[in-house]
LOLOLO-19780 format. One record per atom (N, C-alpha, C, O): residue in one letter; z, y, x. Coordinates in steps of 0.1 Angstrom, whole numbers, padded with zeros to 4 digits, always signed. Atoms other than C-alpha are relative to their C-alpha. Layout:
BEGIN
AZYX
...
This chain:
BEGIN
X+0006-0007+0011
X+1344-1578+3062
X-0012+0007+0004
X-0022+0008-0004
X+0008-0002-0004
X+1321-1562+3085
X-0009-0004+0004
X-0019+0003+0007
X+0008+0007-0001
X+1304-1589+3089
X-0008-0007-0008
X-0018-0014-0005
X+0005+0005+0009
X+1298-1600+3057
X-0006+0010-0006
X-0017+0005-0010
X+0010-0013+0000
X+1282-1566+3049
X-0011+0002+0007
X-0020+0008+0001
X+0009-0001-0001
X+1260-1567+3071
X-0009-0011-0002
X-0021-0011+0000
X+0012+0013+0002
X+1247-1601+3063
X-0004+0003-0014
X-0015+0000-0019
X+0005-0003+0016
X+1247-1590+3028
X-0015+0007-0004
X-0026+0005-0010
X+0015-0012-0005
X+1222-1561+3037
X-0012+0000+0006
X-0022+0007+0005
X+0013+0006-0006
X+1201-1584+3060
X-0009-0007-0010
X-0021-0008-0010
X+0006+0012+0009
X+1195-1606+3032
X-0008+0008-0010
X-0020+0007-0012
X+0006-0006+0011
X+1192-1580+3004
X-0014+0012+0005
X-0022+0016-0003
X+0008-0007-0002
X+1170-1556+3026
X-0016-0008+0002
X-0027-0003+0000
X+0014+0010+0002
X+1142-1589+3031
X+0002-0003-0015
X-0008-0009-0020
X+0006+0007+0017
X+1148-1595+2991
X-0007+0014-0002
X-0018+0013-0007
X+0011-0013+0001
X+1134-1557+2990
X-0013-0002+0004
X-0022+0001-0005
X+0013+0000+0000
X+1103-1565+3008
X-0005-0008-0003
X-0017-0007+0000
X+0007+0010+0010
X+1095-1595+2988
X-0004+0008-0013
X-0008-0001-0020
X+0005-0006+0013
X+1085-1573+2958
X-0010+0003+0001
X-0013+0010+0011
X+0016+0003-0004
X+1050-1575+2952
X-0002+0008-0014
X+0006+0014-0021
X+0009-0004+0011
X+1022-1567+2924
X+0003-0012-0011
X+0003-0010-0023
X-0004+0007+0016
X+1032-1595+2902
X+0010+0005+0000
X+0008+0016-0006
X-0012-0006+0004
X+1064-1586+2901
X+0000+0005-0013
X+0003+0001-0024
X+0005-0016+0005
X+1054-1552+2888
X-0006-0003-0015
X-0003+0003-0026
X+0009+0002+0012
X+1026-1571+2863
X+0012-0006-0008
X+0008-0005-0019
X-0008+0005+0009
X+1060-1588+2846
X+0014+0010-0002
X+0025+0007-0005
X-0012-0010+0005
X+1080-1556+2842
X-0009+0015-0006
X-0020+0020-0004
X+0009-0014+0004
X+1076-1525+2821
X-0003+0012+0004
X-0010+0020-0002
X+0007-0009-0007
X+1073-1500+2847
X-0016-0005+0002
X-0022+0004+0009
X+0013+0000-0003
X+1038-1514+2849
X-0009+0008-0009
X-0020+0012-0005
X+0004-0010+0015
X+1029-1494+2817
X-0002+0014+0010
X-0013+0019+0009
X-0004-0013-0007
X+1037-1461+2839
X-0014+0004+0010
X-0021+0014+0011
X+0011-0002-0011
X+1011-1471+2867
X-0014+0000-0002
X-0023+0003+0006
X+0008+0000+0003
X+0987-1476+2842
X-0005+0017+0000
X-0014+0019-0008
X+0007-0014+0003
X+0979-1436+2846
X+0004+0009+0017
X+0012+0007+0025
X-0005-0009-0011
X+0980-1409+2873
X+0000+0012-0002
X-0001+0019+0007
X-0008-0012+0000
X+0990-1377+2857
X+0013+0001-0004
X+0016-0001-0015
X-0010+0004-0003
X+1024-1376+2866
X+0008+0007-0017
X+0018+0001-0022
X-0001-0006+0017
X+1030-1356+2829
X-0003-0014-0012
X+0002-0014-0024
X+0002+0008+0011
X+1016-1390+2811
X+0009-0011+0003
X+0013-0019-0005
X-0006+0013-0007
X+1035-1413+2837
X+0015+0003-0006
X+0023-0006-0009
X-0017+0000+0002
X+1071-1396+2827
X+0001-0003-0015
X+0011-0006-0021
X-0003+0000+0016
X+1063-1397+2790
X+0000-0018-0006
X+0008-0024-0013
X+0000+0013-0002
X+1051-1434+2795
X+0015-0007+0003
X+0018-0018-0003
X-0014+0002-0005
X+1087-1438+2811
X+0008+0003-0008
X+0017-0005-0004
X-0004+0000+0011
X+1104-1429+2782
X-0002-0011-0007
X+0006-0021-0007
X+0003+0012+0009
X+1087-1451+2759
X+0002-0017+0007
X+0006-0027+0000
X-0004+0012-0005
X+1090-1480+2781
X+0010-0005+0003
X+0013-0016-0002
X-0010+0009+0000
X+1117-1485+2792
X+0012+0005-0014
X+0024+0003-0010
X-0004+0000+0010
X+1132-1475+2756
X-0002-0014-0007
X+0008-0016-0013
X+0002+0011+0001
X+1120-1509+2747
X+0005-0010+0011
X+0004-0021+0006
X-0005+0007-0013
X+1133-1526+2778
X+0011-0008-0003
X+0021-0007+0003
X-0012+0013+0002
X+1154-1555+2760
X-0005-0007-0005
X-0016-0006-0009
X+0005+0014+0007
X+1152-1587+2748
X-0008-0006+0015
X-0007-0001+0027
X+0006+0009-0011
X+1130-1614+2768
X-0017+0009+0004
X-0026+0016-0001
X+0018-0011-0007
X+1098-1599+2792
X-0010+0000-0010
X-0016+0008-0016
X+0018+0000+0013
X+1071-1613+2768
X-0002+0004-0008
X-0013+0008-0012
X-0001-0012+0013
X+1084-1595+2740
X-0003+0012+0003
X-0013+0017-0001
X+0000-0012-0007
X+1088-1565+2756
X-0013+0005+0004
X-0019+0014-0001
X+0015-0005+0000
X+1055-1565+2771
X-0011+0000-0014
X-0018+0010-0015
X+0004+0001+0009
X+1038-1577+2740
X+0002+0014-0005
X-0006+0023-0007
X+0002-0013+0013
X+1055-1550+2718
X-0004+0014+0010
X-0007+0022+0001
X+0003-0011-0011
X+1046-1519+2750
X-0018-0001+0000
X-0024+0009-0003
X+0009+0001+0002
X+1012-1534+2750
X-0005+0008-0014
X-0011+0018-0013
X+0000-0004+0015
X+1010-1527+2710
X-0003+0016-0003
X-0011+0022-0009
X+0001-0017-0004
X+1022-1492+2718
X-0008+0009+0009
X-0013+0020+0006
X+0011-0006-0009
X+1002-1483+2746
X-0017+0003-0004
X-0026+0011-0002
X+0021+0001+0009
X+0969-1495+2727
X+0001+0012-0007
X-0008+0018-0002
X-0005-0013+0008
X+0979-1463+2704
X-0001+0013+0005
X-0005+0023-0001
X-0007-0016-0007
X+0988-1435+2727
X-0015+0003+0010
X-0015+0013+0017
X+0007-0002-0008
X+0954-1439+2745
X-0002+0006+0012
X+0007+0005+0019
X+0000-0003-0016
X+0939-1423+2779
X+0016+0009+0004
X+0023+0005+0013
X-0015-0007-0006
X+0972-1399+2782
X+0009+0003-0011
X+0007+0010-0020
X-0014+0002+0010
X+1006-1405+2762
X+0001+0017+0002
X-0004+0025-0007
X+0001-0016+0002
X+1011-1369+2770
X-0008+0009-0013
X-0004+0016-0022
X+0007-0009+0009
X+0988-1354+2751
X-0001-0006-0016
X-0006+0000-0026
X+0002+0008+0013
X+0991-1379+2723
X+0017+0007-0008
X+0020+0011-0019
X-0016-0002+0010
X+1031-1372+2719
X+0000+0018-0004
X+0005+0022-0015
X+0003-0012+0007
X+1020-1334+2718
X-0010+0003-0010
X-0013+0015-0012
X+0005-0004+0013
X+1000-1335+2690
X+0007-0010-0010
X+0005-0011-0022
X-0007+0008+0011
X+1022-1359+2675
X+0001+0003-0015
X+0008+0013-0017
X-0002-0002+0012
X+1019-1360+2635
X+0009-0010-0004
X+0004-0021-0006
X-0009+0013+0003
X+1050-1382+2624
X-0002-0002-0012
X+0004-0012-0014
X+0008+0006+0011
X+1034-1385+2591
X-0009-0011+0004
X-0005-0023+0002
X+0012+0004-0003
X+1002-1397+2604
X+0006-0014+0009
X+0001-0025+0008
X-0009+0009-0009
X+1026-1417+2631
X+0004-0014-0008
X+0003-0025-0005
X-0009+0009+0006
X+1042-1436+2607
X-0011-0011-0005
X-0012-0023+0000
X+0013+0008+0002
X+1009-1449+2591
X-0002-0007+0011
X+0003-0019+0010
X+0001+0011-0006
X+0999-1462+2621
X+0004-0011+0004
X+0000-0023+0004
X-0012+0014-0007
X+1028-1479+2635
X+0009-0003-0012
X+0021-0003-0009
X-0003+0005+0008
X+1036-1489+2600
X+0005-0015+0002
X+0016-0017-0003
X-0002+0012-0001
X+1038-1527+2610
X+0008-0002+0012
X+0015-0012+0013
X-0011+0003-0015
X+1057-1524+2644
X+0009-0005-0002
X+0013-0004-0014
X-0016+0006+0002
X+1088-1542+2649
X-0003-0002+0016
X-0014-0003+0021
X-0007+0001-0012
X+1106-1546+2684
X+0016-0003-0007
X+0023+0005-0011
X-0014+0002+0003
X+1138-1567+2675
X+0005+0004-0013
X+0005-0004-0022
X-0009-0007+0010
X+1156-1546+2651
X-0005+0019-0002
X+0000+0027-0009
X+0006-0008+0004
X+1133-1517+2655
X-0012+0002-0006
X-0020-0006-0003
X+0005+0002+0008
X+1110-1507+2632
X-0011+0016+0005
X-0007+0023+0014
X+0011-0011-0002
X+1076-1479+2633
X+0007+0011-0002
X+0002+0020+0006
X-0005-0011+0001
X+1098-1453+2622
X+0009+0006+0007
X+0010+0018+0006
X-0006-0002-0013
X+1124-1455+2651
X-0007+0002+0011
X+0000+0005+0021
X+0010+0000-0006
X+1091-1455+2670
X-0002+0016-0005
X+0007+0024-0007
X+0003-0016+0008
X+1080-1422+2656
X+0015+0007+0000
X+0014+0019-0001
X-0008-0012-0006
X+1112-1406+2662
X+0003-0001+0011
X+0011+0008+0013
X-0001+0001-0014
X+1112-1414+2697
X-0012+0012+0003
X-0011+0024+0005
X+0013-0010-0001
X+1078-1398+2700
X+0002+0017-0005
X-0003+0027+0000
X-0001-0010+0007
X+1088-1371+2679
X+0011+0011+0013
X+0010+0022+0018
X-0009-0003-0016
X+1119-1368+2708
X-0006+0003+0009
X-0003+0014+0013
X+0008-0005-0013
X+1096-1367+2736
X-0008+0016+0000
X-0010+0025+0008
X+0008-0014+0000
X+1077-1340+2721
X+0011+0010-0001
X+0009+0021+0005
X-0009-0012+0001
X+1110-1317+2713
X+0002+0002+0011
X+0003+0015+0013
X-0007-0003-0010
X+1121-1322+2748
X-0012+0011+0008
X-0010+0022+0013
X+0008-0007-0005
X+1085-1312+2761
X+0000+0016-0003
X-0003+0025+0006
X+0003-0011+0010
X+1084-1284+2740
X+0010+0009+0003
X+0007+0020+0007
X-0012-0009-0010
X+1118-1271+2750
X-0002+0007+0011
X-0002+0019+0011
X-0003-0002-0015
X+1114-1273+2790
X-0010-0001+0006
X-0009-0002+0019
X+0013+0006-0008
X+1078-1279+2797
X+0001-0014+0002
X-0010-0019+0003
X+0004+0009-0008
X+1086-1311+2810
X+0015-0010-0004
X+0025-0004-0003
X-0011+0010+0002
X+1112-1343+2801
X+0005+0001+0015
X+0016-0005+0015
X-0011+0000-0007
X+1125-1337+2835
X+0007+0015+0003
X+0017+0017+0011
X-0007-0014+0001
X+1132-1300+2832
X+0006+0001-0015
X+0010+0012-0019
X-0014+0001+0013
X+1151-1309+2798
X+0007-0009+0006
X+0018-0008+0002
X-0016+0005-0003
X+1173-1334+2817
X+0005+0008+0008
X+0017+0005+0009
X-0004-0006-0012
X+1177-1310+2847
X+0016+0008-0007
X+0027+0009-0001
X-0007-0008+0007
X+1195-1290+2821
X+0016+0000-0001
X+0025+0009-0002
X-0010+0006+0000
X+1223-1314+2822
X+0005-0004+0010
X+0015-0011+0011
X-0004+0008-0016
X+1226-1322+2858
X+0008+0009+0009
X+0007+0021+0007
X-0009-0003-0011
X+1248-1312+2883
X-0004-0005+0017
X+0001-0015+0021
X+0006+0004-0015
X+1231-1314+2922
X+0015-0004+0007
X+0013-0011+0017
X-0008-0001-0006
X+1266-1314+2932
X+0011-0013-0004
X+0021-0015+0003
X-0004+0006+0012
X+1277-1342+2905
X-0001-0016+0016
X-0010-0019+0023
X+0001+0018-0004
X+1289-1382+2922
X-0014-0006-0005
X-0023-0007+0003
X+0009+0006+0005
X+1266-1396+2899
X-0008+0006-0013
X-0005+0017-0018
X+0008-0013+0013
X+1240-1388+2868
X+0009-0007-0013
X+0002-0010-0022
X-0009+0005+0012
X+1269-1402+2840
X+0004+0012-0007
X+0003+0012-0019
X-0002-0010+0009
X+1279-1369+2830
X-0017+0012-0006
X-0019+0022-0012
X+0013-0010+0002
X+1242-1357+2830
X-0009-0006-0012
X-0015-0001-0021
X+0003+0009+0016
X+1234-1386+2805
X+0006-0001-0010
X+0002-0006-0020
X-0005-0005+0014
X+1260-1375+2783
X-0006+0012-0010
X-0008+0012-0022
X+0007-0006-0001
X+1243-1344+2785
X-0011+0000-0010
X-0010+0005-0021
X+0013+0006+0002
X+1210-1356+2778
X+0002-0002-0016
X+0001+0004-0026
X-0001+0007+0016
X+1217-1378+2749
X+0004+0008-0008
X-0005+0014-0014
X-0006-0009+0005
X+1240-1357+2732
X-0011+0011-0010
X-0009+0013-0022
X+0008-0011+0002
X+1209-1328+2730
X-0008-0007-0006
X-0010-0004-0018
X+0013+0008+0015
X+1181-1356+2716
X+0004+0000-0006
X+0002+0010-0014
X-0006+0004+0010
X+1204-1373+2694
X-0003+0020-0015
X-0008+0022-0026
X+0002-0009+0005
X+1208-1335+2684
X-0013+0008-0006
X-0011+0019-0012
X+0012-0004+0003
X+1173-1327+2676
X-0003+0001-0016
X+0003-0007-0023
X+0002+0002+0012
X+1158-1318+2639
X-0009-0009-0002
X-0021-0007+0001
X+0010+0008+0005
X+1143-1351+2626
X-0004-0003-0013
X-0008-0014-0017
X+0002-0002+0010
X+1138-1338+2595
X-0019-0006-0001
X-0023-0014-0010
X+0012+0009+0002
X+1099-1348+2601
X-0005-0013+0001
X-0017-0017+0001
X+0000+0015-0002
X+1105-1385+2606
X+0010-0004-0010
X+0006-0014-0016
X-0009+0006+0004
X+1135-1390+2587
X+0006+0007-0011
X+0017+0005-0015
X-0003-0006+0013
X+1133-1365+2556
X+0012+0009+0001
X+0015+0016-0009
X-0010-0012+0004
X+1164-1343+2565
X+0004-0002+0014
X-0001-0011+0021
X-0006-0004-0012
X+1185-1329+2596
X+0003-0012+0009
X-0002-0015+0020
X-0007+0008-0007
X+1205-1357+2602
X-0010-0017+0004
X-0019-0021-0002
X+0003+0016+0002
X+1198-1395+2614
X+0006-0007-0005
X+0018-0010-0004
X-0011+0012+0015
X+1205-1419+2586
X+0007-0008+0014
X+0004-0009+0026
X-0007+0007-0009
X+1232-1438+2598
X-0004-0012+0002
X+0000-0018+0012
X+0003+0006+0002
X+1214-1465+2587
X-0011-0007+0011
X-0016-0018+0011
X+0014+0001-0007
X+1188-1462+2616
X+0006-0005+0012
X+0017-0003+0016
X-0003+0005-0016
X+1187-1479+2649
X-0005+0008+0013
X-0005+0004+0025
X+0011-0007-0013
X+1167-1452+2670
X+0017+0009+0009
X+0017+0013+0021
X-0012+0001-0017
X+1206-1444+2686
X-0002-0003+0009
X-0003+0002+0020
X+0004+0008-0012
X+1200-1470+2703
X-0006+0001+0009
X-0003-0008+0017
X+0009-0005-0010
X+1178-1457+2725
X+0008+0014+0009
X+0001+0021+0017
X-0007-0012-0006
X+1204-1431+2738
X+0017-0003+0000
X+0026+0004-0004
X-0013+0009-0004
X+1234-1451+2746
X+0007+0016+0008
X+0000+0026+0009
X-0008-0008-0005
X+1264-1427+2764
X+0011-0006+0009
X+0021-0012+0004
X-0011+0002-0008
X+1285-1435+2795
X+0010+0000-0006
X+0015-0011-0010
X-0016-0007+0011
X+1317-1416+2775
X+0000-0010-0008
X+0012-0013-0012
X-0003+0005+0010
X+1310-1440+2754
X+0006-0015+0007
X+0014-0022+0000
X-0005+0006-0006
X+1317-1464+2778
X-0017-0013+0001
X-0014-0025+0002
X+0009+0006+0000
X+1279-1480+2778
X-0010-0002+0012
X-0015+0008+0017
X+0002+0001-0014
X+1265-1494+2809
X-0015+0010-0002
X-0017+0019+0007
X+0009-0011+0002
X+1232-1474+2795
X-0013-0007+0011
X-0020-0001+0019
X+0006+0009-0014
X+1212-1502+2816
X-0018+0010-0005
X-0023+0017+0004
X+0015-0006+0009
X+1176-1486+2794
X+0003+0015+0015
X+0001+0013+0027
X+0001-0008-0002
X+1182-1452+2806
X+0004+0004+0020
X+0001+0013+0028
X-0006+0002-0013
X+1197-1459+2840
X-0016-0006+0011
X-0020-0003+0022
X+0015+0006-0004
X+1162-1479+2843
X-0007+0011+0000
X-0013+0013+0011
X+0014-0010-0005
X+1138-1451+2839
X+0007+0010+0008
X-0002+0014+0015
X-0003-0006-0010
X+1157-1429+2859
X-0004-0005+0017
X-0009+0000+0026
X+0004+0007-0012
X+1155-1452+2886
X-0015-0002+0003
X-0020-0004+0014
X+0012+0000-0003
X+1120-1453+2879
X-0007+0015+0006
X-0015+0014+0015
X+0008-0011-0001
X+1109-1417+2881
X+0010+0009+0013
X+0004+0019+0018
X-0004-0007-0010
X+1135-1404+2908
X+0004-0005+0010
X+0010+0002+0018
X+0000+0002-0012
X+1137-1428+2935
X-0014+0001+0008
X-0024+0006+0002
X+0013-0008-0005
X+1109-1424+2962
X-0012-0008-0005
X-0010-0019-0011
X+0013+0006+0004
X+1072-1435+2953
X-0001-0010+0013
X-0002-0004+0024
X-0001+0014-0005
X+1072-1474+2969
X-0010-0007+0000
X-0012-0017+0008
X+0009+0011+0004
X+1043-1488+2952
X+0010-0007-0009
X+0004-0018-0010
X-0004-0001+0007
X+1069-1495+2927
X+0010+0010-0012
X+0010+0012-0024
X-0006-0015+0003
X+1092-1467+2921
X-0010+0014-0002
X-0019+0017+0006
X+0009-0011+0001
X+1076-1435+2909
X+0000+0013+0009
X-0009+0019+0014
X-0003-0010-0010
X+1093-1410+2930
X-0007+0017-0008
X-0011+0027-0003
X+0008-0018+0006
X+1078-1378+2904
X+0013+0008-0001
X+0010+0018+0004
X-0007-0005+0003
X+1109-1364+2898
X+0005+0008+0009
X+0006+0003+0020
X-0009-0009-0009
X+1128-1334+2915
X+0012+0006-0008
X+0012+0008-0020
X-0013-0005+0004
X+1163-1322+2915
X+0009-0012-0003
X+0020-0009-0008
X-0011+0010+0001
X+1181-1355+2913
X-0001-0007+0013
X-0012-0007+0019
X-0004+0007-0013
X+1192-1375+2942
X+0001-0013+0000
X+0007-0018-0009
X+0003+0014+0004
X+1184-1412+2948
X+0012-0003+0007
X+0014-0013+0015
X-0022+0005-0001
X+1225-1415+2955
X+0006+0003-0008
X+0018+0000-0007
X-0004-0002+0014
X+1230-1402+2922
X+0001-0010-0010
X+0010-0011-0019
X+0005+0013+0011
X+1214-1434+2904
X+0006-0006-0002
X+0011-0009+0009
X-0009+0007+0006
X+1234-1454+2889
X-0008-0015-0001
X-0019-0015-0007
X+0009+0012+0002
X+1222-1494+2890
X+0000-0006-0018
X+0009-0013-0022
X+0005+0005+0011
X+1208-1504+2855
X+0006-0017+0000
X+0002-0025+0009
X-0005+0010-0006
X+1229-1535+2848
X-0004-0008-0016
X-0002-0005-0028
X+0009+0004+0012
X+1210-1559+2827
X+0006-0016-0001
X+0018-0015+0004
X-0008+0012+0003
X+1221-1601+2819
X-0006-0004+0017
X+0001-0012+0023
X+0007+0008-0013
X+1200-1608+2856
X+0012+0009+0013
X+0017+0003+0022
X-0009-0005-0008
X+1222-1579+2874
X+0014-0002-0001
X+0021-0004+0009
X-0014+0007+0007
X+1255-1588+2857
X+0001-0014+0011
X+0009-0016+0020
X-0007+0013-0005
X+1253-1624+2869
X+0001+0001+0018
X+0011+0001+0026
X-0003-0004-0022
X+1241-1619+2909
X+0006+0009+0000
X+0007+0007+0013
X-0007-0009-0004
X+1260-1591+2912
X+0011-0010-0002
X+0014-0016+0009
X-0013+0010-0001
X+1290-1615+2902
X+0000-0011+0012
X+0009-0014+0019
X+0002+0015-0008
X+1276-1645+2923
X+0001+0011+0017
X+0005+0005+0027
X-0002-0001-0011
X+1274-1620+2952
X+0014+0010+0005
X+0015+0016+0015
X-0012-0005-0001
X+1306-1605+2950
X+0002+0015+0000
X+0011+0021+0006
X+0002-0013+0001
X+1294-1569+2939
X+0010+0007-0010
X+0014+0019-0011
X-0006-0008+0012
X+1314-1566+2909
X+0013-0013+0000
X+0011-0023+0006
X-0010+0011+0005
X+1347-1587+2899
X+0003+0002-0014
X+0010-0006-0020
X+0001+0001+0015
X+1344-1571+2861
X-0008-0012-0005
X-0015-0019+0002
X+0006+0006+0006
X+1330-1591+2836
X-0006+0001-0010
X-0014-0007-0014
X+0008-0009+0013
X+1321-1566+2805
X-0012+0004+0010
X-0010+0006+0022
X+0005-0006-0006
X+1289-1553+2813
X-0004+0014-0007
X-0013+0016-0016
X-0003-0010+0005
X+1299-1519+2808
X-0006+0014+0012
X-0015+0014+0020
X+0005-0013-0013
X+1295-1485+2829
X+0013+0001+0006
X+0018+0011+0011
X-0012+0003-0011
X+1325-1495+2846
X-0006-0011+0010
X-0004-0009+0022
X+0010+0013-0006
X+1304-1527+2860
X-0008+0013+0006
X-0004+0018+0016
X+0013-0008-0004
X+1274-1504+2865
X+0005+0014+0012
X-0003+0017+0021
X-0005-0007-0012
X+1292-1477+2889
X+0012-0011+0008
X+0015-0007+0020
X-0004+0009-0010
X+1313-1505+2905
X-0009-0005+0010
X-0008-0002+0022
X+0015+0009-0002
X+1280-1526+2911
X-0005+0014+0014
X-0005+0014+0026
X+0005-0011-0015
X+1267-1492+2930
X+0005+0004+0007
X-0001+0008+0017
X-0007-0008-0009
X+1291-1477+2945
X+0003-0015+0018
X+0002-0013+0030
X+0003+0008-0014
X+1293-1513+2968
X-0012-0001+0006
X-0011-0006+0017
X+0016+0005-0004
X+1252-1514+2972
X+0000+0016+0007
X-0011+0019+0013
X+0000-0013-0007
X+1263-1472+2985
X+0002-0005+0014
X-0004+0000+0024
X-0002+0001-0014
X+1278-1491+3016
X-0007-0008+0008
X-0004-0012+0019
X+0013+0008-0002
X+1247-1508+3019
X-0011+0012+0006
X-0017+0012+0017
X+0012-0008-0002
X+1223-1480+3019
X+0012+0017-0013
X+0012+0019-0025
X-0004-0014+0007
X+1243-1445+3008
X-0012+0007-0004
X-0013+0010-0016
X+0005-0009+0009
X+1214-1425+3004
X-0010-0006-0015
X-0017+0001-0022
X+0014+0003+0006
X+1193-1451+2980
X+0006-0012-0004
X+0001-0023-0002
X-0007+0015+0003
X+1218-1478+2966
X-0006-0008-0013
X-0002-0019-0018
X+0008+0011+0009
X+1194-1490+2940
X-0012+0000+0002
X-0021+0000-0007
X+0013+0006-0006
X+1166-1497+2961
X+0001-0012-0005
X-0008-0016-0013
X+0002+0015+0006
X+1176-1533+2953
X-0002-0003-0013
X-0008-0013-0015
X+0000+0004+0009
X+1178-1531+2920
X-0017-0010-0008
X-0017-0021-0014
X+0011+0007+0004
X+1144-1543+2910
X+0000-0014+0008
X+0002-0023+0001
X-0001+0014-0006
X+1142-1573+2936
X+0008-0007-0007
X+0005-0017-0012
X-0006+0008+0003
X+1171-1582+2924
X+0001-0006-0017
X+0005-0017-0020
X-0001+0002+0010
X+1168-1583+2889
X-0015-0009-0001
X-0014-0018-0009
X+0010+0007+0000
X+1133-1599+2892
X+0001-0017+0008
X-0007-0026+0007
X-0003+0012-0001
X+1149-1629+2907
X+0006-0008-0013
X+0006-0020-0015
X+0003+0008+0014
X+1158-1638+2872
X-0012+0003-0009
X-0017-0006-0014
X+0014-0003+0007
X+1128-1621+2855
X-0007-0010+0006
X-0006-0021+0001
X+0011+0007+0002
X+1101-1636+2873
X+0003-0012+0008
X-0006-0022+0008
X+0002+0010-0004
X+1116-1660+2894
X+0009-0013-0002
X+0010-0022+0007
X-0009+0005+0010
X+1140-1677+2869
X+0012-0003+0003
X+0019-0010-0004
X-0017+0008-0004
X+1172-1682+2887
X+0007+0005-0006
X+0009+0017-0009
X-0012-0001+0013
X+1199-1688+2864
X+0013-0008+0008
X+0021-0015+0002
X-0015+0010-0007
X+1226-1704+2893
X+0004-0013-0001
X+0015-0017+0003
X-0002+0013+0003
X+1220-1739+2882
X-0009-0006+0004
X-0006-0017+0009
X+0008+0007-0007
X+1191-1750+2893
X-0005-0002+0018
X-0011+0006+0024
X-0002+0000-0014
X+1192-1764+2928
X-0018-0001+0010
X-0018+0000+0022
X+0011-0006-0001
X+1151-1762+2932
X+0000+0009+0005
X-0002+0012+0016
X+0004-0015-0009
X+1150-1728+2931
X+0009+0007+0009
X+0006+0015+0018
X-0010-0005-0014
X+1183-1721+2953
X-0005-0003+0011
X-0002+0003+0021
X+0003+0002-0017
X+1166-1738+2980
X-0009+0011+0005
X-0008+0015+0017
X+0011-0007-0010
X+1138-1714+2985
X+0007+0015-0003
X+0003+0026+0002
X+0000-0018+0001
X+1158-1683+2972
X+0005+0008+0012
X+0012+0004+0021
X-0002-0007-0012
X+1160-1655+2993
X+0014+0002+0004
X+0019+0001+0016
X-0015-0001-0005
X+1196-1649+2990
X+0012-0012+0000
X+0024-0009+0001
X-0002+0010-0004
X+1205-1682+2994
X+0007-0002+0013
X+0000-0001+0023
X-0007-0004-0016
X+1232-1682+3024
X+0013+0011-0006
X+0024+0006-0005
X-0005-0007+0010
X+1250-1654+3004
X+0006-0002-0012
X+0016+0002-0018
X-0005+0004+0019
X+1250-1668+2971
X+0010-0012+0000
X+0007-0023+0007
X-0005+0011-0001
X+1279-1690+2962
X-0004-0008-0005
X+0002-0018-0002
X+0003+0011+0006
X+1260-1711+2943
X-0013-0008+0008
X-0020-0017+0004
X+0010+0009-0010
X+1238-1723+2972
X+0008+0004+0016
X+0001+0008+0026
X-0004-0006-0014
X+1267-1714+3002
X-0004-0011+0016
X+0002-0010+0027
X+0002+0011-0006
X+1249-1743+3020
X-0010+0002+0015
X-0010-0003+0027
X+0013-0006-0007
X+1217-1724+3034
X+0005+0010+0007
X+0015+0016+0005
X-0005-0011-0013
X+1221-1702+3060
X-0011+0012-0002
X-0023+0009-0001
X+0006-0005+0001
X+1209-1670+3055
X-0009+0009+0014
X-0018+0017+0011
């Protein structure tokens, strides 16, 4: 057992240093890097990875769309936010099943939280526990408080029609939701600054993080024996980390990006014996137990 751990950790610590600048240009943390006041980069992190489903191209495409909008600093755009004026613009938006107006109450979200705490991470602090296993009860927390916000200026009265999809964007552990979105910009803004990772964040612990478990982390985590669930639930997603903790306790989703980018950008889907030959975890993976890692 001890030995299979550490080959696991040889392998997965060289798939860490394969992560490069493309990578980066085919995921939506690249939106983030487009700025350096660390106030436009967290607000960017919100909006991005709130959109962070469906296939990359879309995703970038529709972040692109948004970004052209929010100009030199999202910050100062979501605090003057007019969700009248909002709506007009991003009248034509669509993302999936969201529409300009679930867009404008995100925005409108960003600005309550600012406005509250100074700062989107001194409104989640609010909910956190330094003392806490993981941030699952701090994203109950969290959500809970948006969700609760008056969107009476996006959505004509207190409540959110039930009819609306901008929940979505605030998924809940409790609820039993792997919360892969929210799990992602965390991991963006509080593990350390990498040249991928942002590292702005204080007061949360990069052994707190929870791995964001997406259709690419779901399957290799299965193929490499991380998980034996098969929902990908927030039972998956603290299983998934709590084995990548005996890997690396203080920083168990350092891998997550490498790894999920071997299906992003480098398409392995476990069937094609092409790319098993050159993959990194190849030796490891049952579906190439041939190669020696």
């Amino acid at each position: 057992m001890k030995q299979a751990t550490s080959a696991l950790k040889r392998t997965l610590d060289r798939l860490y240093a394969t992560r490069s600048a493309t990578h980066l240009a085919n995921d939506p943390l690249s939106f983030c890097h487009r700025y350096d006041d660390p106030g436009d980069r967290e607000v960017a992190a919100v909006i991005a990875s709130s959109f962070a489903y469906g296939g990359i191209t879309v995703i970038l495409r529709s972040l692109e769309s948004i970004f052209a909008r929010l100009g030199r600093s999202p910050r100062s755009y979501v605090m003057a936010f007019d969700p009248q004026a909002g709506m007009a613009d991003f009248s034509g938006f669509r993302h999936r099943f969201h529409d300009g107006r679930d867009l404008c109450a995100l925005l409108w979200a960003v600005r309550c939280m600012i406005e509250n705490s100074g700062s989107i991470n001194d409104f989640f602090l609010r909910f956190h526990s330094s003392a806490g296993k993981d941030i699952g009860s701090a994203l109950d927390g969290y959500t809970r408080a948006v969700l609760a916000f008056d969107y009476r200026p996006v959505f004509g009265g207190p409540e959110i029609p039930e009819r609306s999809y901008f929940r979505f964007f605030f998924p809940t552990p409790m609820a039993g939701s792997a919360c892969k979105r929210l799990c992602m910009w965390l991991r963006w803004l509080v593990r350390p600054a990498d040249g991928i990772d942002l590292g702005l964040w204080k007061g949360i612990r990069p052994a707190q993080l929870v791995i964001p478990v997406d259709t690419h982390i779901q399957r290799i985590s299965g193929y490499l024996g991380l998980t034996r669930r098969r929902q990908a639930d927030w039972r998956m997603a603290t299983e998934i980390t709590e084995a990548l903790r005996r890997l690396d306790a203080e920083d168990p989703v350092k891998y997550d990006f490498a790894l999920a980018h071997l299906g992003i950008s480098e398409k392995c889907n476990g069937s094609d014996p092409t790319l098993c030959r050159s993959c990194t975890i190849a030796g490891i993976c049952p579906k190439n137990p041939g190669i020696p890692s």
